[in-house]
C-alpha positions in Angstrom: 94.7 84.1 100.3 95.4 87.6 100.2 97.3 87.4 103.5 99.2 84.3 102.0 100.0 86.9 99.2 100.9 89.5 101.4 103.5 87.6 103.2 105.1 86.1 100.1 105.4 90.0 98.4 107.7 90.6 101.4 109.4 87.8 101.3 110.7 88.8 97.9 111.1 92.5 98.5 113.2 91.9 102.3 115.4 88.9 101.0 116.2 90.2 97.1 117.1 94.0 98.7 120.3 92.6 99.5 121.3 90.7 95.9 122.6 94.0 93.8 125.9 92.4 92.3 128.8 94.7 92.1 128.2 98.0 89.4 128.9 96.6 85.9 129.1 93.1 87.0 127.1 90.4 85.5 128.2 87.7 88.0 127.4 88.6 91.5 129.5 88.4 94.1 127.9 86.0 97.0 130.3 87.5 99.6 129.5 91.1 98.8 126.0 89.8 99.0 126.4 88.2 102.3 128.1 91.3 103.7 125.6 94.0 102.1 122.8 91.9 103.8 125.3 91.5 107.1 125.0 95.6 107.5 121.4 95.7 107.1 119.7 95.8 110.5 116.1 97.7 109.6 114.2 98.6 106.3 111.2 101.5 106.2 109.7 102.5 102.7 106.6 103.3 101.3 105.4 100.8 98.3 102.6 101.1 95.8 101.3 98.0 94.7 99.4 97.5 91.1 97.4 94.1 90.3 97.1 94.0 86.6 94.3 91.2 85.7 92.9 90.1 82.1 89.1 90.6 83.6 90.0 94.3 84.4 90.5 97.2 82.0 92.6 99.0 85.0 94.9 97.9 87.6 93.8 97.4 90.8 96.0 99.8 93.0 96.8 100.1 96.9 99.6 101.6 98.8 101.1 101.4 102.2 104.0 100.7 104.4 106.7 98.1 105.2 109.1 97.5 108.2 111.8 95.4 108.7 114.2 94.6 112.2 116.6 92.0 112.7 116.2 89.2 113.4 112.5 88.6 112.7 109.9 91.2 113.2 108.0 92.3 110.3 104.9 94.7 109.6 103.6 95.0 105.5 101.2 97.6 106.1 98.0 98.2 103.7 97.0 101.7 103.9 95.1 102.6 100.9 92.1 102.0 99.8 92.0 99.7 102.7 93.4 98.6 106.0 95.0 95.1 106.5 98.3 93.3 106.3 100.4 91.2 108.6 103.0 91.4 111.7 105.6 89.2 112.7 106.8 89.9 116.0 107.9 87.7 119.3 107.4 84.5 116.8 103.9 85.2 116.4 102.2 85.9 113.5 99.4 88.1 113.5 96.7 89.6 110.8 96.0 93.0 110.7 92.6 94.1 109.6 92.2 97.9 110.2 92.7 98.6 114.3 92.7 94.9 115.0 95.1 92.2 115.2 94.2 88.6 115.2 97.1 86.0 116.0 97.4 83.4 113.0 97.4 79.7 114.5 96.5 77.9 111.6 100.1 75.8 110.5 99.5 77.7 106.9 100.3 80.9 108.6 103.2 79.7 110.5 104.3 77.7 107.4 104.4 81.0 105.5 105.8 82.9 108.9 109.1 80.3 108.3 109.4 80.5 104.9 109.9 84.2 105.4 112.9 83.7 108.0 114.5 81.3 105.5 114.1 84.2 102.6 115.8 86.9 105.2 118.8 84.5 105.6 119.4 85.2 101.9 120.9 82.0 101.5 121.7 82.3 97.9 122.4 78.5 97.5 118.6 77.8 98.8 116.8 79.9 96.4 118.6 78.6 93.2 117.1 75.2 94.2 113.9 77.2 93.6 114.3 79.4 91.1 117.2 80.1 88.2 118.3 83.4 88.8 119.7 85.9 86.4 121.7 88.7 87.8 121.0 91.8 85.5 123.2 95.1 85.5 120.3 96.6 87.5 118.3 93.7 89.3 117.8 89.9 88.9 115.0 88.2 87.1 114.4 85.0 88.5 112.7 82.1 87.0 110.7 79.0 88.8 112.1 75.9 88.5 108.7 74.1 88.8 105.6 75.3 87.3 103.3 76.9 88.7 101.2 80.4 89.4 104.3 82.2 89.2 106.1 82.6 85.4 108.6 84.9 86.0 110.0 87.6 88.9 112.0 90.6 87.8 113.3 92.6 90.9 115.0 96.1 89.9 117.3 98.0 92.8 117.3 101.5 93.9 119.6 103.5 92.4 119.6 106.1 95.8 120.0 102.7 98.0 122.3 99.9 97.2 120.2 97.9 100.0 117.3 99.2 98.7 114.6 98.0 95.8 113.0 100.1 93.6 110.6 97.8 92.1 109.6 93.9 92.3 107.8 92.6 89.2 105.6 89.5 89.1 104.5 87.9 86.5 102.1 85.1 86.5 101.3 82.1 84.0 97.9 83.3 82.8 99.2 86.8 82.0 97.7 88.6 84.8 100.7 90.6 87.1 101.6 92.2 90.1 104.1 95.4 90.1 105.0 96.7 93.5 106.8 99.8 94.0 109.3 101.8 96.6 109.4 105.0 97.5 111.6 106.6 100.0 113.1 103.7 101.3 115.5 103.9 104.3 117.8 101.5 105.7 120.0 101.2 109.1 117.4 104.2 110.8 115.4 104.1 113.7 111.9 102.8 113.7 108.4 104.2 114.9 107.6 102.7 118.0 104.5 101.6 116.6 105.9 99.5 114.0 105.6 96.3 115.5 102.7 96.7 117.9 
């Protein structure tokens, strides 16, 4: 589940980094969209990720690492207080669990694996069938159309990176919530080598 979880996180933060509308705009503009996600060939940033749940007095907190390249490879990289997270690379989907990586085979993990190419099209007409979306001076707060875990997503953009975010909000139906953060995010630069390995 947490894997599951992990993947749909990053699906969020890669395909709403490119959704900014234009400064003091209400109304975005889909082909300044298109062509802001268009110049967008790699993504590195730190995040800080916060679980905030009824049962707990204090938020369960881990930290770590995400990279993006076109077309498809993907690493969201757990580094504190544990070691785990995923990688998409070649078309294959793998699970990272400290030093190892294990190649997902099951159809949920490949499922997931295509969902997350579709988000990375940004195809803005595709995710209002899911979700009503509300462009905000800073962000966009989006809305599931059918019920379920998820209540409410409010995505905020980096003021130092039009292409960036700053932080993803989720908020879920029994109150509980997840707040991820970026820090240091950098777009259009060269990657480790290790990234995707």
């Amino acid at each position: 589940m947490k894997f599951a979880l992990s993947l749909f996180l990053f699906c969020f933060t890669v395909a709403l980094a490119f959704a900014q509308p234009a400064a003091g705009s209400s109304v975005p503009d889909k082909e300044a969209v298109t062509a802001r996600f268009a110049a967008v060939n790699t993504i590195e940033s730190r995040f800080t990720q916060q679980k905030f749940m009824a049962l707990l007095e204090e938020p369960v907190t881990s930290e770590g690492v995400f990279y993006f390249e076109k077309p498809s490879r993907i690493r969201w990289q757990y580094t504190k207080p544990f070691q785990n997270g995923f990688l998409i690379a070649d078309g294959v989907t793998y699970r990272l669990e400290k030093d190892k990586k294990e190649e997902q085979k099951n159809p949920l993990a490949h499922n997931i694996a295509a969902q997350l190419l579709a988000w990375l099209t940004f195809d803005l007409e595709a995710l209002s069938k899911q979700y009503a979306v509300e462009f905000t001076a800073d962000g966009v707060i989006l809305t599931p159309l059918k019920k379920g875990l998820i209540n409410q997503i409010t995505v905020t953009f980096s003021a130092q990176n039009k292409q960036a975010l700053s932080r993803v909000e989720i908020l879920e139906n029994g109150g509980d919530k997840t707040v991820l953060r970026f820090t240091h995010p950098k777009t259009n630069q060269k990657l480790p080598a290790e990234a995707f390995q």
